[in-house]
C-alpha positions as CSV (number, residue, x, y, z in Angstrom):
1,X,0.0,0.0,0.0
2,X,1.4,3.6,-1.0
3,X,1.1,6.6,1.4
4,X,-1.6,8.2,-0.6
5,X,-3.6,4.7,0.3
6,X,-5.7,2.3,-2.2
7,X,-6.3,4.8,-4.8
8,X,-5.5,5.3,-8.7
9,X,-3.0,8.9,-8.7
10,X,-3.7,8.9,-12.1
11,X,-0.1,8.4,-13.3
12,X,0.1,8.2,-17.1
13,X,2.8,8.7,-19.8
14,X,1.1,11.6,-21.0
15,X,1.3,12.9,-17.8
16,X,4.8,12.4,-16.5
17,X,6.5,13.6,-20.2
18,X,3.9,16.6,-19.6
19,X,5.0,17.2,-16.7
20,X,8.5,16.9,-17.4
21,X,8.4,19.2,-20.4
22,X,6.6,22.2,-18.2
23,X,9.2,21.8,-15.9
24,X,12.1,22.0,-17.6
25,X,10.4,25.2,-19.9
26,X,10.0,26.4,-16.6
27,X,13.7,26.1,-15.3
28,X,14.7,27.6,-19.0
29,X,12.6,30.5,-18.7
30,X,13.0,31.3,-15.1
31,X,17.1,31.1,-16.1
32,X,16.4,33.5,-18.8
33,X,14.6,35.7,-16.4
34,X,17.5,35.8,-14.2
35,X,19.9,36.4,-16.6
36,X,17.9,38.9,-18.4
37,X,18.3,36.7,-21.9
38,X,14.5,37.3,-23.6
39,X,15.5,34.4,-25.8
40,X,16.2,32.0,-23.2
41,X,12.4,33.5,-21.5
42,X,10.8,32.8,-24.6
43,X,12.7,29.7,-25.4
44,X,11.0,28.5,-22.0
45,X,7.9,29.8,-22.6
46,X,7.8,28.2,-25.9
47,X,8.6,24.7,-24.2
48,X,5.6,24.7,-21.7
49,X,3.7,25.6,-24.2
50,X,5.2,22.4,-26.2
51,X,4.0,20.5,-23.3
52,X,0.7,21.1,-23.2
53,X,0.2,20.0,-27.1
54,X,2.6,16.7,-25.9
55,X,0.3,15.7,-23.2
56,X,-2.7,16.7,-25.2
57,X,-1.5,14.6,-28.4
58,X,0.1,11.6,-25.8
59,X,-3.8,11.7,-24.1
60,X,-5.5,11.2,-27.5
61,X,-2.8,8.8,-28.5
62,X,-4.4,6.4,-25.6
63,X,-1.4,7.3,-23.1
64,X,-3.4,9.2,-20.5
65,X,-6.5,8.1,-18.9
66,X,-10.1,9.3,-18.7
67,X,-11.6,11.2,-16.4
68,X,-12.3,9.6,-12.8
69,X,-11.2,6.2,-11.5
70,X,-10.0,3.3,-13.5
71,X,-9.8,-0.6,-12.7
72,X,-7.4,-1.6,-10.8
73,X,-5.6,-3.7,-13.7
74,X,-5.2,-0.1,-15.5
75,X,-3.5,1.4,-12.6
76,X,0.5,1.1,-13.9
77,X,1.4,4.3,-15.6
78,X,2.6,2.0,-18.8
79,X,-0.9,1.1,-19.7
80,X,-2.6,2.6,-22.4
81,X,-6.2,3.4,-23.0
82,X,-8.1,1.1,-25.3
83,X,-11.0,3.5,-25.4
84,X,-9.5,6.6,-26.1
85,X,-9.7,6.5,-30.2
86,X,-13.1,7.1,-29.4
87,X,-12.9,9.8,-27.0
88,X,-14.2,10.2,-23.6
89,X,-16.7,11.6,-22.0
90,X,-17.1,14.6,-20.3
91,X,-13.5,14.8,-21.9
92,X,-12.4,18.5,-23.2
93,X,-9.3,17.7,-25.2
94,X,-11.6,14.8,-26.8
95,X,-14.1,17.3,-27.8
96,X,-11.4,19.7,-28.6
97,X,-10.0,17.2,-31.3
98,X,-12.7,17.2,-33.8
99,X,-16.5,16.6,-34.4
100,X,-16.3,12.5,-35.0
101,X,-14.6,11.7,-31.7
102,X,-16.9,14.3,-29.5
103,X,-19.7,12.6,-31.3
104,X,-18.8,9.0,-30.4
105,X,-17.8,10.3,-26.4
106,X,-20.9,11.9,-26.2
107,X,-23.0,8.9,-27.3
108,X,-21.4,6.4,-24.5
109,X,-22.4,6.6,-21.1
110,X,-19.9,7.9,-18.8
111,X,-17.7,4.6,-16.7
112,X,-19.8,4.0,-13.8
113,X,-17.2,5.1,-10.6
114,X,-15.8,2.2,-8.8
115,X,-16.2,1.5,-5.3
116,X,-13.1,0.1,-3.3
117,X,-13.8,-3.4,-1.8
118,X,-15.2,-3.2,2.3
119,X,-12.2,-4.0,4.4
120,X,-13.1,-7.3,6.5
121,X,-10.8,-5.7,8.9
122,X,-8.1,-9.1,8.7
């Protein structure tokens, strides 16, 4: 068991080289802030922005993961999403990618939430 408990952090591959990308546009920009260099700032700038359309395009790809919880099987950041070519509901970057895959997300019923197992307290 992790410290944050039983629970799916929603770790995906779209989200960690997100993540990474905005970080290290941040480090680039912040250095260029610091050493007054407004290409270095815009450099940086130009890299989180980079990130956004990764993890967007990673997330649409099948690497991230819809909204709310997912089975337990689906929890390692490594798998992908088998539904995402279809989009997913309630899902702005699916409906941001075009009219057939808003279409198809908003004709599926949203994934019914998933309760955790009681504990039997052994």
């Amino acid at each position: 068991m992790s410290a944050h408990g039983h629970v799916d952090m929603g770790h995906t591959v779209a989200g960690w080289t997100g993540t990474a990308l905005a970080v290290l546009g941040s480090a680039v920009a912040g250095a260029g802030l610091c050493l007054s260099s407004g290409t270095a700032l815009w450099l940086g700038l130009a890299l989180v922005a980079a990130a956004g359309l990764t993890t967007w395009l990673l997330h649409l790809a099948g690497w991230g993961k819809p909204s709310g919880p997912r089975p337990e099987a689906e929890w390692d950041w490594r798998v992908r999403d088998t539904a995402a070519h279809g989009g997913h509901p309630d899902c702005l970057g699916c409906r941001m990618s075009g009219g057939r895959r808003a279409a198809a997300a908003a004709g599926r019923p949203r994934r019914a939430a998933l309760t955790p197992a009681p504990d039997t307290g052994a």
